[in-house]
N, C-alpha and C positions, 0 to 999 in steps of 0.2 A: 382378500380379507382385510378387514381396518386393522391401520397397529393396534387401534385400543383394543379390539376382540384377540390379539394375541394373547396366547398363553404364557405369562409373568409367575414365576413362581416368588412368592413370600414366605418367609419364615411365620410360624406360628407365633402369637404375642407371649412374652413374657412378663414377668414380676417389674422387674427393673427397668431403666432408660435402656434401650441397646440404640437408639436414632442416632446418637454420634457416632456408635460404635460400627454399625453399618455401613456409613459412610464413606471412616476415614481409614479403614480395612488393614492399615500397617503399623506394627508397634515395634518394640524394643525391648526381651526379654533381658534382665541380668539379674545373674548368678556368681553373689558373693559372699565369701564367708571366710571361716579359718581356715578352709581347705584348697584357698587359694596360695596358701603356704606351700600344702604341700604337693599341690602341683600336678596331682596326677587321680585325678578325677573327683566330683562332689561327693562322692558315695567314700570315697578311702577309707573314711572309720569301720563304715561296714564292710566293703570288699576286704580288707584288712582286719576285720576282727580288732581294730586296735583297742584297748582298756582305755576308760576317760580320764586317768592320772598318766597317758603315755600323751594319747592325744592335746589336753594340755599344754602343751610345748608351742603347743601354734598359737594359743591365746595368749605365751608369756610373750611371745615374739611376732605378734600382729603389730604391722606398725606402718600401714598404711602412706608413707611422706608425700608420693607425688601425686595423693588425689585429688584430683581436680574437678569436682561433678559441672561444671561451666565446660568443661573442653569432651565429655560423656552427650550433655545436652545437647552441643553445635552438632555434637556428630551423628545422631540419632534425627535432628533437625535436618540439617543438610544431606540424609539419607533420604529424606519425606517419609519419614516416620512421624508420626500424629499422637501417640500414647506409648508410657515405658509402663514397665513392672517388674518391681524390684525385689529379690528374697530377703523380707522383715527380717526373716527364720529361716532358716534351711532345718534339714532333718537333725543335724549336729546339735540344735540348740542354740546357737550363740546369737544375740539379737545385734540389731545393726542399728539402735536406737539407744536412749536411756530410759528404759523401762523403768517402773515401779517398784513390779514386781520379780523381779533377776537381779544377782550379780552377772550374770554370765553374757556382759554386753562389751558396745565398741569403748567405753565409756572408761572402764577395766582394765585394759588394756593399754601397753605405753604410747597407744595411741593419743589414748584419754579424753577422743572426743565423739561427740553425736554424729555419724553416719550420715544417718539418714534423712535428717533436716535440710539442710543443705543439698540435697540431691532431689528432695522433693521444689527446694526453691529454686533450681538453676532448671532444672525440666518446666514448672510451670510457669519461666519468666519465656521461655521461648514456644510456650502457646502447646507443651505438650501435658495433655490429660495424664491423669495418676492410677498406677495400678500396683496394688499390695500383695505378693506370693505371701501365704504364710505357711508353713508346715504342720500338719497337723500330728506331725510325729515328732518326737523329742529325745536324743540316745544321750541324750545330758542331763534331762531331769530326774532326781530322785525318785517319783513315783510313776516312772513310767515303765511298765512292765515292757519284758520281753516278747516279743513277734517272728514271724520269719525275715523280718529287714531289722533288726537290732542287732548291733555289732557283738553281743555276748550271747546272741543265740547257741554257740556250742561251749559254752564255759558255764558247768554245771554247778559250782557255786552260786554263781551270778544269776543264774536260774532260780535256783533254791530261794535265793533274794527277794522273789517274787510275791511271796508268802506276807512282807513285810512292807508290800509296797500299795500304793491307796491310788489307784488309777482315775477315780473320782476326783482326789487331789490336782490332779494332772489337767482334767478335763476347764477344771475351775480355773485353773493356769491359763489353758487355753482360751476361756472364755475370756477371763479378765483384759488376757493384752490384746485379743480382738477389738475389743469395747476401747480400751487405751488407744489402739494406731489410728481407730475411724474416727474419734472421737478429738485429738491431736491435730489430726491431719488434714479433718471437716475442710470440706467435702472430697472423699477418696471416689475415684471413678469404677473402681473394678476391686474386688477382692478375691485370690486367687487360692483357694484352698488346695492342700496337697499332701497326703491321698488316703485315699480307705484302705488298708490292707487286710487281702485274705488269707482265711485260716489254713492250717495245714494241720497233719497227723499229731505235729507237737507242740501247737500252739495255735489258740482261738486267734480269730482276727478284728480287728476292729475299723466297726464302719458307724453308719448312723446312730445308732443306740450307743453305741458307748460315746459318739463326741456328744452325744444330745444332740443332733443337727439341726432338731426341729424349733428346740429354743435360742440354738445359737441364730439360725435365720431371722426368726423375730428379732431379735436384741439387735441384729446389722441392721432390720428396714426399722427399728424404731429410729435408729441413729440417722439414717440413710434411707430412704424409699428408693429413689432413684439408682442407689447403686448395683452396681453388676456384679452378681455369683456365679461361679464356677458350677462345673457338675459333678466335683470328687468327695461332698458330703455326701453321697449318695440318696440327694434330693436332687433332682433336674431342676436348675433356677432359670439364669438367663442366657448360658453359655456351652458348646459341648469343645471340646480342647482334645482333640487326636493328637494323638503326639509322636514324632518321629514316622508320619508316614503319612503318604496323599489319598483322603477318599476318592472314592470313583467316580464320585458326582456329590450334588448337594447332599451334604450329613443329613440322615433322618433317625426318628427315634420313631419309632413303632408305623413305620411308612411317613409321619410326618415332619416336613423337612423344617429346619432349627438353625437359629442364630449359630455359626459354629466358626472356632480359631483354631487352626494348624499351628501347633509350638514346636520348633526346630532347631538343632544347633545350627552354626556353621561347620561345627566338625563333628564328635561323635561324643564329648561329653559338654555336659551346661558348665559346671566350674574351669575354671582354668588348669589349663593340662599342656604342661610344658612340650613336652616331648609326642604328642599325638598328630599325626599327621594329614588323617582323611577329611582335610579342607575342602567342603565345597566352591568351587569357581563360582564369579559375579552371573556368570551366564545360568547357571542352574536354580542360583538365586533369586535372579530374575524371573525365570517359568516358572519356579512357586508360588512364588507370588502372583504372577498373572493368573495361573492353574486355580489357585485359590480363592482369586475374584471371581474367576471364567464359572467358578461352579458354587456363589452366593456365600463363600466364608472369607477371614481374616488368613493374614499370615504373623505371628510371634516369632520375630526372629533374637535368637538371644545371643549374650558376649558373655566371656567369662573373665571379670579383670582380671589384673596380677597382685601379687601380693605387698605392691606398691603405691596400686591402685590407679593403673593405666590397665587404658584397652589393650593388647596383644595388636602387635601392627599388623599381622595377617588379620585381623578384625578391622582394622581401620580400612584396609587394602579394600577389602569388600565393602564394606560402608562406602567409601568415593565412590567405588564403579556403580554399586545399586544409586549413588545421587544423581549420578552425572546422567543414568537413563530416565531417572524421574523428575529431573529439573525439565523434560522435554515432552515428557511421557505419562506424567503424572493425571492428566485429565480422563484415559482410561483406566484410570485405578481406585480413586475417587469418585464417592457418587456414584459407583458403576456396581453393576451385580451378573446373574448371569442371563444371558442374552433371551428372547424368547423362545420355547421348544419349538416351534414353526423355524427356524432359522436352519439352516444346514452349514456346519462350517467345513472351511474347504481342507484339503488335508496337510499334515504338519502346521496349524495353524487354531489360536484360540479365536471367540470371541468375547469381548465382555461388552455389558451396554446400561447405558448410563436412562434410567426412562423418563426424569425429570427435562433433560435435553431432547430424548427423543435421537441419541447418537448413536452408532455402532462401532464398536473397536475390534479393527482385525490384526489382530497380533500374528507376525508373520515366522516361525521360529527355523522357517529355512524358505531363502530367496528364491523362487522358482524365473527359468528362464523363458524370458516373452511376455507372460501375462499370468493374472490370477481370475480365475471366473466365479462368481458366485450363481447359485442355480436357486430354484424353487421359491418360495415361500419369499425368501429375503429379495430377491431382484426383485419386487411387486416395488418396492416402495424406498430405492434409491434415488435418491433428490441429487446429493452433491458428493465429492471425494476427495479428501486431501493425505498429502504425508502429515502424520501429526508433528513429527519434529519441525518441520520448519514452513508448515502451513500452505506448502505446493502445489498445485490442484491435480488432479489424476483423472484423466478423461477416460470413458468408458464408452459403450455400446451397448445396446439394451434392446435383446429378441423376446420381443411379445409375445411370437409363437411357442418358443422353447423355453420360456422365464428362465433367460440368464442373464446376466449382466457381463461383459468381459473389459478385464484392467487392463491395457499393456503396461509393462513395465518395463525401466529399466537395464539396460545388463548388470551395471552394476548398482546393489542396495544403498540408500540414503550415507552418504557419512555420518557417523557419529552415530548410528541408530541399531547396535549392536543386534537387538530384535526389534525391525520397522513396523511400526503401528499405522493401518491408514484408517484414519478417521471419516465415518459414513455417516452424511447428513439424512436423513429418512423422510420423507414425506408426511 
């Protein structure tokens, strides 16, 4: 069979640009806010039931000194990270800008200065695209009623409160600083909504109808055509966003398959959480990411600064090692998507393939001894082989009768190439 007549799966087209987004497949979530105060997870006010005159306390004593967004930028660059997205809003309310329409920003604060300027100009001087989380939930605004994730959900006062509250008011809130971030920021690459919640026995839930989503979308492409939406208005735009777990294969919506990002901590909460310790290693890191190209979606890997406004050095720790694989590695990660369904890959082992080159990448996630073989469909059309680290060539044999190709390798794997990629020239 011709490579052209192989089977390439494509995402179905969307609203927005995704063409860079396809591409450059690896980003840089962060999550920050006043709850990087207190340390022990983004959610606290609500895990915590805390009152917003308890809570408080963080915004008297937000105070940000050693942030540095130029030293956040290098390190999300020097990862070969290509785009960030940053929490405008988290669910707390507090904005990380100087809004308009809020007191309850960085601005406020004895910080007393704009966030988030600065962090858009230190990311887009090192050539990385821009992406805006905002919450579409608010446990600080006056008219935002109670839900199953509102931190007052069991304080029956604070319920009763409800009666007096204009969720409408809320929605207009919401609207407003949308229009304000894109509008500011022209041209934002990505806007990150987050999330619709469902109802339960004690309280309705809110999704599309109450954000309005349908005029909110309008009001982003009149600002914006090009930009990229999420799929937590619960309108499907340009993006689907699994989160905390690997699909099985390319994300589909109703059989068909979609632009899709994997958003993941490195540990087990987005915010900063002093004391938490289930770190993922650079090596599992890494097969997310491959895993995640290997099967045509992105990887959002997120950090949770400190309340000083540094990365946590177990966050740095991983940043280096994911750079130092992709300073070498990077050409199967890039441009690449997942391979053709004719291809059989071998076992413990991805493929991703890049079809503008016309390359194949075999991600090798455990070094077998003597040789690797590839069979069927993919020996047809092996031209050349190399280590991709350091451009090696890897000679092979190739049975016509049995279509297979066999690699010898090695005893021992490349230096430096914690997972060895050999890169396959195709005919």
């Amino acid at each position: 069979m011709r490579l052209e007549d192989l089977t390439l799966i494509k995402p179905a087209p969307t609203p927005g640009d995704t063409s860079w987004f396809t591409h450059d497949r690896f980003g840089m979530f962060i999550h920050w806010g006043l709850y990087a105060l207190g340390a022990r997870h983004e959610w606290v006010k609500s895990h915590e039931r805390i009152p917003t005159e308890v809570y408080d306390k963080y915004f008297r004593h937000f105070d940000p000194d050693l942030y540095d967004p130029t030293l956040w930028a290098d390190a999300a660059k020097d990862a070969g990270m290509k785009y960030f997205v940053i929490t405008t809003k988290h669910h707390e309310g507090f904005c990380l800008w100087d809004s308009a329409y809020t007191d309850y920003k960085s601005t406020n604060t004895p910080y007393g200065r704009d966030i988030l300027t600065p962090m858009v100009d230190a990311f887009r001087s090192r050539g990385l695209r821009t992406g805006f989380y905002h919450s579409l939930l608010d446990w600080h605004h006056p008219d935002y009623t109670v839900d199953n994730c509102h931190p007052m959900r069991d304080n029956a006062d604070y319920i009763a409160g409800d009666k007096d509250r204009d969720l409408n008011r809320y929605v207009e809130y919401l609207h407003n600083q949308t229009e304000e971030l894109l509008k500011r920021y022209d041209p934002v690459d990505i806007i990150w909504f987050d999330f619709s919640v469902g109802a339960s026995d004690r309280f309705p839930g809110k999704g599309k109808e109450v954000w309005h989503s349908e005029e909110l979308i309008r009001k982003i492409r009149s600002i914006n055509p090009n930009i990229m939406i999420d799929d937590r208005l619960q309108i499907d735009q340009d993006v689907k966003t699994p989160e905390q777990y690997m699909p099985d294969g390319w994300y589909t919506v109703n059989g068909v398959p979609v632009v899709w990002e994997g958003c993941h901590t490195f540990s087990g909460s987005w915010g900063y959480y002093r004391d938490e310790q289930s770190w993922k290693s650079v090596d599992q890191l890494l097969k997310m990411l491959i895993d995640s190209v290997s099967m045509g979606g992105n990887l959002l890997l997120n950090v949770g600064p400190t309340g000083r406004g540094e990365f946590d050095e177990r966050a740095y720790k991983r940043l280096r090692g994911i750079g130092k694989w992709m300073k070498r590695h990077s050409r199967s990660i890039y441009g690449c998507t997942q391979a053709p369904l004719e291809f059989e890959c071998p076992r413990d082992c991805r493929y991703t393939y890049n079809p503008e080159t016309k390359r194949l990448y075999l991600h090798m996630y455990s070094w077998p001894f003597g040789k690797i073989r590839l069979t069927g469909e993919v020996a047809e059309h092996v031209d050349y082989i190399q280590i991709l680290s350091d451009a090696s060539e890897m000679r092979f044999s190739y049975n016509a009768e049995n279509r297979t190709v066999d690699i010898p390798l090695p005893v021992y794997k490349p230096l430096g190439a914690d997972i060895p990629v050999l890169e396959i020239f195709l005919k």
